[in-house]
N, C-alpha and C positions, 0 to 999 in steps of 0.2 A: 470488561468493556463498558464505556459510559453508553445506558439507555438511552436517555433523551439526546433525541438526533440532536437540538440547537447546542445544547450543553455540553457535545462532544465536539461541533464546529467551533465553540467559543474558546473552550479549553485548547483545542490544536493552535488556533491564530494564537491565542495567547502563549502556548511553551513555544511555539515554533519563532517571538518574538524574544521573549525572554533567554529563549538557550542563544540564539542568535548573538543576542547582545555577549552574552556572559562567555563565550565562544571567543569572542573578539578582545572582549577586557581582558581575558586570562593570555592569550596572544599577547597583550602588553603588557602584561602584567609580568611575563617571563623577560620582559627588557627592563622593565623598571620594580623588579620584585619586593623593595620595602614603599611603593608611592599609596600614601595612605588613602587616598581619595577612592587610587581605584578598587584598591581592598574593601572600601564601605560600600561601591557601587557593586560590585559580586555580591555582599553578603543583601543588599535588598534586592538584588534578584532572586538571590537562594528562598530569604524570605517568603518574596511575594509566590516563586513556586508552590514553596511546602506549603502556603495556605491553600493555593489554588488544590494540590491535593488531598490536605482537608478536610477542602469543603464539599470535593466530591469522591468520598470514601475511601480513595485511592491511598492504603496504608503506605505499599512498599514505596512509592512514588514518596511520599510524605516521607515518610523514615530516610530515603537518601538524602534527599534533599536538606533536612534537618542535620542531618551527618558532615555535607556539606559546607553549609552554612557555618557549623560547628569548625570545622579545619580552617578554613577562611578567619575566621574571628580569631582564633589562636593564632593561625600567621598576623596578621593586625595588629596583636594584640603583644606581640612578643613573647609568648608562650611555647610559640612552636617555631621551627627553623624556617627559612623564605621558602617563596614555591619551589626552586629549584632543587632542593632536596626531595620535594612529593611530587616533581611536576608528571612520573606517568599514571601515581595512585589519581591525584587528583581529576587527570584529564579523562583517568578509565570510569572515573564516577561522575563526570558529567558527560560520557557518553552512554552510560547506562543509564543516567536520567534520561536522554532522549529515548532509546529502548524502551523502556517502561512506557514512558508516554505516547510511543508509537503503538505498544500493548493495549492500552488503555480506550485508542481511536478507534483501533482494527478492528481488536479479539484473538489478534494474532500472537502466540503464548510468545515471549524473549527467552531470548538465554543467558540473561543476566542470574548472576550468582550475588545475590544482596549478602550474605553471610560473609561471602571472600571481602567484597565490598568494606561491609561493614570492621571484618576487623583490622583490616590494614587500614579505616580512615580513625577505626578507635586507638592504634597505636600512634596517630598524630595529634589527634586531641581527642581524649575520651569523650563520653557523652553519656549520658544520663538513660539517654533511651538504649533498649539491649532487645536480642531477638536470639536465635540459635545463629550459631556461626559454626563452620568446617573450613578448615585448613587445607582450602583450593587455591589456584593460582588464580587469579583476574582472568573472564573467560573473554575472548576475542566477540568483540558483539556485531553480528554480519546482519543485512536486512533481512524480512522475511522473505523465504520467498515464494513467487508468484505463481498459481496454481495454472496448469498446462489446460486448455481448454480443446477437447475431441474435434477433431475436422468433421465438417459435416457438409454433401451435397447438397442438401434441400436449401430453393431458395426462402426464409420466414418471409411471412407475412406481415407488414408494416403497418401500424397505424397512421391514419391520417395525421400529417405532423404541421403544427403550428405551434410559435412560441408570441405563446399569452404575456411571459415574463422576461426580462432581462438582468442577468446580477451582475454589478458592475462593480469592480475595485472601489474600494471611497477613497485611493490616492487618485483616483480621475474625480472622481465630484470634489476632492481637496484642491485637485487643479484650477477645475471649472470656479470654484470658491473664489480661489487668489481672483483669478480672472475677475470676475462680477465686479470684485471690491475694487481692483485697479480702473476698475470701466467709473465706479463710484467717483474716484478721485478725476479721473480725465472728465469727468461732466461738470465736478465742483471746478475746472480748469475753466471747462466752457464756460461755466457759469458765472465768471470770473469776467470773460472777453464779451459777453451778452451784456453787463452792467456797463462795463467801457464802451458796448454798443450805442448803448444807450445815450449816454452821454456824448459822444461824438453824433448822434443824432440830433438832439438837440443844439451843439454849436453849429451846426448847419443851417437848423432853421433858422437859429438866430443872427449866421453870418448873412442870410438869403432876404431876412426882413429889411432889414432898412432898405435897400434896393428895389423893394418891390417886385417889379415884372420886365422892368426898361436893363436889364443886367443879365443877356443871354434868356435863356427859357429853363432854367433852373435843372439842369441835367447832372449836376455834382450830387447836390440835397437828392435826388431822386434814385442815383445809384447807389448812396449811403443807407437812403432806405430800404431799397432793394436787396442788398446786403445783410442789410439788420434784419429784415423779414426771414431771408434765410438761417441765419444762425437761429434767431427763434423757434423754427422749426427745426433744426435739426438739433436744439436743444432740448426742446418739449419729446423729441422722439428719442434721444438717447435716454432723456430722464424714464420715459415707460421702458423701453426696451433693459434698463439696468435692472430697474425693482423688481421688473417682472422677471428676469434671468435670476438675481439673487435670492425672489422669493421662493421662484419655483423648485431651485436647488435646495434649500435650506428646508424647506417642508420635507421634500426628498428623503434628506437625511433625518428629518424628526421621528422618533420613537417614545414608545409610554416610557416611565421609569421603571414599570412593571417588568419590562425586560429583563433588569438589572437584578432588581430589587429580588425576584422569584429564588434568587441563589441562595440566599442568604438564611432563610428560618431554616432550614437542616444544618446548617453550618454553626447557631447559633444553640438550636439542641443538642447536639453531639458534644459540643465546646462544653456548656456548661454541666451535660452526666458525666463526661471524663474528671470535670473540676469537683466534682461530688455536688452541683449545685442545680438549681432550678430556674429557667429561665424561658421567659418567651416574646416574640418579636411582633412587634405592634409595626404593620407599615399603613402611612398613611399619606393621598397625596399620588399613587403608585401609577394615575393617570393621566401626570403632567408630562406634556413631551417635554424631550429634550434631544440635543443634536445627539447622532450616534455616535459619534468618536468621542465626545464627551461623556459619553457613559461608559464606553469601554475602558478609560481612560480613569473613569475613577471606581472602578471594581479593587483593584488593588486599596485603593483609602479607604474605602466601608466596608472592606473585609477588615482591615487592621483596627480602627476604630471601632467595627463591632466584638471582634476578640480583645481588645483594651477593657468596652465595658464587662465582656462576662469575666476577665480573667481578674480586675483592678476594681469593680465599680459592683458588681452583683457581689453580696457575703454571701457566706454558707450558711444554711438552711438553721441552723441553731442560732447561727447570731442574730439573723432577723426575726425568727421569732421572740428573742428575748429584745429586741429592739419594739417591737411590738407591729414586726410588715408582715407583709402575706410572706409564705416560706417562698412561692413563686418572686423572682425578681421579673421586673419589665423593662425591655430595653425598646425605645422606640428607633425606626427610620423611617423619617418625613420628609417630604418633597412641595414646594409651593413656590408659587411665583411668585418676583422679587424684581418688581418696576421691567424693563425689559430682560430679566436674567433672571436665575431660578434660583434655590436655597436650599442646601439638604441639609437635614438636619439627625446628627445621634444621638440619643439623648437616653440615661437609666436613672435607675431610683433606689443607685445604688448607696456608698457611702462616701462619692465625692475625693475629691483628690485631697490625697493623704500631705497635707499642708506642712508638718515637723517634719517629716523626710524630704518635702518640697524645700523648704529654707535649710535646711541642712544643707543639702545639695547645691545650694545657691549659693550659700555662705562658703563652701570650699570652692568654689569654683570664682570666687571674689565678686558677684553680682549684687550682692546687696549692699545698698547704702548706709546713710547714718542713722543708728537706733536699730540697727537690723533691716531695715524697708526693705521691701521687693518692688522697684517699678513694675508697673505691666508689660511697658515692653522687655525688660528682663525676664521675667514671669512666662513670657509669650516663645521669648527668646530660648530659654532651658527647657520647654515643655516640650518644644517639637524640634530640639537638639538632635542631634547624631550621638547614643551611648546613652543617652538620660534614661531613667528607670528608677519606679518606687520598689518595683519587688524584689525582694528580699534574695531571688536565686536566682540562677539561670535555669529555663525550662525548654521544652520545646513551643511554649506560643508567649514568657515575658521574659522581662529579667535581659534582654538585649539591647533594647533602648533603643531598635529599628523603625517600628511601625511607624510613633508617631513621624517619624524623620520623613518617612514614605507619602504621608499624609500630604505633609508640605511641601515638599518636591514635586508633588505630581499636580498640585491646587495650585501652586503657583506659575508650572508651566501650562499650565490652562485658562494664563491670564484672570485665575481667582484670587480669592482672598480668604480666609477663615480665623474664625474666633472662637473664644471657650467662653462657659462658666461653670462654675461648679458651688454645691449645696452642700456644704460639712453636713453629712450624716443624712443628706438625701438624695443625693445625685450629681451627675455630671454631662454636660453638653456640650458638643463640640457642631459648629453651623460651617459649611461653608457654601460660599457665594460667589454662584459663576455664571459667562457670557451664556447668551443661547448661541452664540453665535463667535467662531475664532477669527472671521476673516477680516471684519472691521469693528470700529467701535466708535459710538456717541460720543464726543466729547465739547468742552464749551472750552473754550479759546480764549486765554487773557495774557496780559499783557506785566509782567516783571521783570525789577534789575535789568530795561533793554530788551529783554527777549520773552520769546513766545512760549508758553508751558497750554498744556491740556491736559484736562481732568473728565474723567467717565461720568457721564450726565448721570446716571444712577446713583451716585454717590451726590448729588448735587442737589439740596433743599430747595433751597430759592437764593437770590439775590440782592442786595439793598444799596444804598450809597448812605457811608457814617461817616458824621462829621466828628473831627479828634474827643471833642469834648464827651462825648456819648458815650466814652471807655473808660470805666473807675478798676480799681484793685478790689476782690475780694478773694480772702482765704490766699492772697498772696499770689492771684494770677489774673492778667488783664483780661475784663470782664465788659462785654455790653449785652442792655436789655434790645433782644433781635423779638420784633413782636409782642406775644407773650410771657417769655423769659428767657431768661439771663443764661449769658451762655461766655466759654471762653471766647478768645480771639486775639490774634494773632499776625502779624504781619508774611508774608507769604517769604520776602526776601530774606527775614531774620531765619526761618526753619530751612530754608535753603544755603545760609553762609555768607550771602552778601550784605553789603553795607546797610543799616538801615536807615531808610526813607524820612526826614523831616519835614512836614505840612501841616498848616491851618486850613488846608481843603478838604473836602467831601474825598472819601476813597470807597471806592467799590469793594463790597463786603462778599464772599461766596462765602454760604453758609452750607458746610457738608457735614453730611450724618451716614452713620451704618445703624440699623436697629436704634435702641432706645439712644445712643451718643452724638451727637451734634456739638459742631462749632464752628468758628467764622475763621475765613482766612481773608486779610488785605490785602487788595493788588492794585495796580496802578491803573487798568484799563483793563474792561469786559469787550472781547471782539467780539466771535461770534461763535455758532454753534454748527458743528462741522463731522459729519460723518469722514473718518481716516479709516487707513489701512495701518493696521496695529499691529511692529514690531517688537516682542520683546527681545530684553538683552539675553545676550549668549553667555555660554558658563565664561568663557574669555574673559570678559568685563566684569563679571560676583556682582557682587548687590552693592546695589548703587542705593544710598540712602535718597528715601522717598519716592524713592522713579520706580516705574513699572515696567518701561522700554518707551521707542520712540516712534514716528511717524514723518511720513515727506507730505507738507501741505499742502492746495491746489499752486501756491506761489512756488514751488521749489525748497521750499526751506525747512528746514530739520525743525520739528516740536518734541520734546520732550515730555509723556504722559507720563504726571504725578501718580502717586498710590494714595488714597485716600486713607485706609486703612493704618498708614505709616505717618501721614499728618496728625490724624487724630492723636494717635498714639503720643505724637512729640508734643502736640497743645495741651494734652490731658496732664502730661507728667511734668511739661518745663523741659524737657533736657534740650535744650537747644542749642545748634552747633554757634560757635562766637564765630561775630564776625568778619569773613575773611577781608582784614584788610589792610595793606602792607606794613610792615613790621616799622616800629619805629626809626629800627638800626638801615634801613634801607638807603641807598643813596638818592639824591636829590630826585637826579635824574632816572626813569621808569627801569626796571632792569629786564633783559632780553632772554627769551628763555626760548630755547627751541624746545619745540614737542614733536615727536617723532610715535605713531602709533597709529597701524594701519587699519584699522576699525573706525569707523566713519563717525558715528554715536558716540564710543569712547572719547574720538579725536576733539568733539565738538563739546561735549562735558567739558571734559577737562580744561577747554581753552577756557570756557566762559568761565571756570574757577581761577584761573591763574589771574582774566582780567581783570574780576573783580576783584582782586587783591592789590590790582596797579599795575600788573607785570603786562610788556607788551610781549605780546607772540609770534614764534613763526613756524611753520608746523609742516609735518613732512609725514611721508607716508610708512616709509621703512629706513634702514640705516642708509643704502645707496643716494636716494633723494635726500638726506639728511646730510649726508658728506658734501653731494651740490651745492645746497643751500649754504654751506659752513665757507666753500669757499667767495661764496658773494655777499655773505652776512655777518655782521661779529655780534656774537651772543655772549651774555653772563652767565648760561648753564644750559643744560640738557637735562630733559625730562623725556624718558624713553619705555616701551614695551620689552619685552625681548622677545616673544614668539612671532614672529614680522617674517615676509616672504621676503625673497633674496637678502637680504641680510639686516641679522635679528642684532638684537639689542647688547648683548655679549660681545657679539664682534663688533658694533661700534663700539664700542667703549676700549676695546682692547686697540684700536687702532688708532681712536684716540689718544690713548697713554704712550705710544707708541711714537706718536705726534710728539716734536718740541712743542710747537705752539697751542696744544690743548693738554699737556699734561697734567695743568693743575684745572682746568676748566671742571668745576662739576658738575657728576652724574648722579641722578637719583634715575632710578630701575623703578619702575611701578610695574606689577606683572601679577600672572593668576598662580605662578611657582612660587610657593609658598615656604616650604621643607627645610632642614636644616642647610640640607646637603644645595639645594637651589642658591641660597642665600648667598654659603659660602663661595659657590661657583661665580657668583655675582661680586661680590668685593676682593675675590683674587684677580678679575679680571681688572678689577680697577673702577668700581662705582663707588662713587662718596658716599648712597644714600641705600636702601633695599626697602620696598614700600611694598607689601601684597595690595592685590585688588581685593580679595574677601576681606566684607564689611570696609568698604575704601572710605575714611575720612576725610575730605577735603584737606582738613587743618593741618593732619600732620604730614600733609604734601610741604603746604605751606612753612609748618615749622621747619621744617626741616630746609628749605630754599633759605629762606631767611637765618638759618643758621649757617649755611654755607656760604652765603653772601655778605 
């Protein structure tokens, strides 16, 4: 049984989250038994359990779970037959993970048989790790049960009862959260009709003067003002009534890191005596809060990232001494504040990321350029891969190529961002950088190619206006001096695909930096600076170059929030997407493209890529709305989702073929179905084009229009 009460509450939320999930994915998994995605989402569950048991001693717990993890990867991986060959070994061994885990809370002994376990998951893919095994059947795992408490006459004696405390779900304070931040937007709404107050105030006055006093007794101007006074007031009191709702909430949920952080040095010693090595954990910083779901949330990454450094990053005790370090390695975890958001940081002193098996790996996987290079963002891209791995085997804590994967999946659904660097032969660091806060976000408002983009003010240096001439070429990249130096820079429309902008005027310059990197992006118009309610995009949509997800402004209108992190990246290296803009072969006249795709963000992307290519649009919601539309509209092609409610992208396409008059009309599928087997299903149906939404390039939507046209 886990001692420490918190560490036994932490541990339960978390398997009782984690089996949940993996509960539900293996339920589909048995409907779509080779779909790889969800085979890689099991095995970082498996993962993140067996560290969880790890970290607090819990061998047999650890040893399933690893067993696990291990069968899974084999199905994956093609080694071992689909689940439905294992699916009762498999199901009986993660219901005896939950048994364990419920041993673990209690103290209440299971009747799981780890040995039976073990060798029926070792006949589906061996494993490295071994224990005693007997030749039992899978034991039937029942709860424990519930000890019968003696009746007894006497009435006890009560203590005086008051509750000092109350502990509340944080999906209620998650609610209250939304809440606040929508109260946020409805004020910047108000705030909005208070300006237009304003101004309808003054044509009053000014309608009222020339007339003087001989023109009624002025009772229009006086109920306008009456008017305006009220909104004034009950804008100055929504404005307190919000801050102080969202302040008070958000303190609410603030905790130290020390929370967090406390799990970690036993986990950290243990790792590195089983590795034969020596290691110890520096935290520093351990008394910065931060929200509590965001801590919770990132246990899983600083477990994985601190077993990277001891397993990848700390040598063994002879090599450092001939290297000439202490035989002890040091691995630090650091916490500091980072403008409105905070920064953790893991960092050792060890031997740095293993660079020849780095470009190795790059160069088979076709990521490096000319002369061998590695961009960064390639660099960035295979580091925190799915299956990437420098060590040499598969173990029970490397050689899977999970963690880092875990790292970034979890930092980026937390609306962060993260970076490396690494010291050949001294170490390695991994930072990342996240909100204090999920519900809204800072951003500054400007103005490109037409439409409204937003960028997270912490990412945002300052601001300037450059005139053309102020931007020379060096080292082969457009450079101006911003202040006291020289820095890239960049038109904003170009790194986004739209046409670029020709002027002899001044253009507003955002200069954004992470840590030491800094550069300039052009835009056409600096709005303004506007607290939103911060959407990201869903797995549906994959990664949208540059964007981070979206936002509804106080006006109604869709913004799109840049990533800074992914500018920088693209100004640093050049790789910048061309131009999207219509293909030579185009006909004179603009050509018509229905867009059918029921996600709002997507629908709205994508239109503005098509338009900025010259194509006019018309757009619909799912296939039924899309047949409407077809018959009051004639379009040149169809650009369509296929997972859409009432009918998906497959069945238009098939009913269009089925159509005389749209047989030859083409279809391009853009979709998150990725698979051989998807594809196929997609151009038997009858689509001209099969485009995945992971890593979605504008261009080769485009190509691809353009070649069908």
């Amino acid at each position: 049984m886990i001692e420490d009460e918190e560490l036994r509450r932490l541990f339960q939320a978390e398997t009782d989250e984690h089996l949940q999930r993996l509960d539900e994915a293996v339920l589909r998994l048995e409907k779509a038994p080779k779909e790889a995605a969800l085979l890689e989402e099991i095995q970082r569950e498996l993962h993140s359990l067996k560290g969880a048991g790890r970290m607090l001693g819990l061998e047999r717990f650890e040893a399933l779970a690893h067993r696990l993890e291990t069968a899974f990867r084999a199905i994956r991986t093609g080694t071992a037959e689909p689940i439905g060959a294992h699916a009762d070994n498999l199901s009986a061994g993660l219901g005896a993970l939950r048994a364990l885990a419920a041993e673990a809370i209690t103290g209440e002994p299971s009747d799981v048989d780890t040995g039976a376990l073990a060798q029926a998951l070792d006949e589906l893919a061996p494993t490295p790790v071994t224990e005693p095994t007997r030749p039992t059947a899978v034991p039937h795992i029942t709860a424990p049960a519930v000890p019968e408490t003696a009746p007894t006459d006497a009435m006890p004696e009560l203590p005086t009862f008051r509750i000092d405390t109350v502990r509340v779900e944080t999906d209620r304070l998650d609610a209250l959260m939304t809440l606040a931040g929508e109260l946020t937007v409805v004020r910047g709404r108000l705030g909005r009709s208070r300006r237009e107050m304003e101004q309808l105030e003054a044509w009053a006055d000014e309608q009222r003067r020339p007339y003087g006093t001989r023109r009624g007794n002025g009772s229009a101007p006086a109920l306008v003002r009456r008017i305006a006074k009220e909104i004034y007031a009950i804008d100055d009191q929504l404005e307190r009534v919000g801050q102080g709702l969202a302040e008070g909430i958000r303190r609410i949920r603030l905790v130290p890191c020390s929370t967090l952080f406390r799990l970690f040095p036993r986990m950290v010693r243990d790792l590195a005596r089983r590795q034969g090595k020596e290691a110890r954990l520096v935290i520093e910083g351990e008394q910065i809060p931060a929200d509590k779901h965001i801590l919770e949330r990132l246990k899983d990454p600083l477990m994985h990232l601190l077993s990277n450094a001891v397993c990848h990053g700390i040598e063994p005790i002879p090599e450092r001494e001939r290297l000439g370090k202490s035989p002890e390695g040091s691995i630090y975890l650091r916490a500091r504040r980072a403008g409105t958001g905070i920064e953790i940081e893991v960092a050792d002193d060890g031997r740095g990321l293993d660079m020849e098996a780095f470009r190795e790996e790059a160069q088979r996987r076709g990521l490096t350029g000319e002369g061998g290079q590695l961009p960064p963002s390639a660099a960035e891209q295979l580091l925190f891969s799915s299956g990437f791995s420098t060590w040499p085997k598969v173990t029970e804590v490397a050689g899977r190529g999970v963690g880092l994967n875990v790292v970034k999946t979890n930092v980026e659904q937390l609306k962060g961002s993260l970076s490396y660097h690494t010291y050949p032969g001294a170490g390695f660091a991994v930072c990342l950088r996240l909100p204090t806060s999920l519900a809204t976000t800072e951003v500054l408002l400007m103005r490109c190619a037409g439409d409204v983009y937003g960028i997270p003010i912490d990412a945002v240096r300052h601001t300037q206006n450059l005139p053309p001439e102020a931007i020379f070429t060096s080292e082969g990249l457009a450079t101006a001096r911003l202040g006291n130096e020289a820095m890239p820079v960049t038109p904003l429309e170009q790194l986004l695909g739209y046409p670029p902008v020709t002027t002899d005027q001044l253009r507003p310059c955002v200069i954004i930096g992470m840590r030491e990197e800094q550069a300039g992006l052009l835009v056409d118009e600096l709005i303004e600076e506007q607290e939103v309610l911060f959407k990201p995009y869903t797995d549906r949509l994959g990664a949208v170059r540059h964007m981070r997800g979206a936002s509804i402004l106080d006006t109604g209108r869709i913004c799109l929030v840049l990533d800074a992190a992914s500018l920088l990246d693209a100004i640093r290296t050049q790789q910048l997407q061309p131009a999207s803009a219509p293909p030579e072969s185009a006909p004179p006249a603009p050509a018509r493209i229905l867009l059918v795709e029921d996600s709002i963000t997507t629908r709205a992307q994508e239109r503005r890529i098509l338009e900025a290519a010259g194509y006019r649009v018309v757009t619909a919601a799912d296939g039924v709305e899309a047949l409407n539309k077809l018959a009051t509209e004639q379009v040149d092609a169809v650009v369509s989702d296929i997972l859409m409610p009432r009918m998906g992208g497959l069945e238009l396409t098939e009913w269009l073929r089925r159509d005389e008059r749209y047989r030859e009309l083409p279809v391009v599928l853009v979709t998150t179905l990725e698979s051989a087997a998807d594809r196929r299903r997609g151009m038997e149906a009858g689509a001209s084009a099969y485009i995945p939404k992971h890593g979605f390039d504008p261009q080769v939507l485009l190509e691809a229009l353009a070649r069908l046209l």
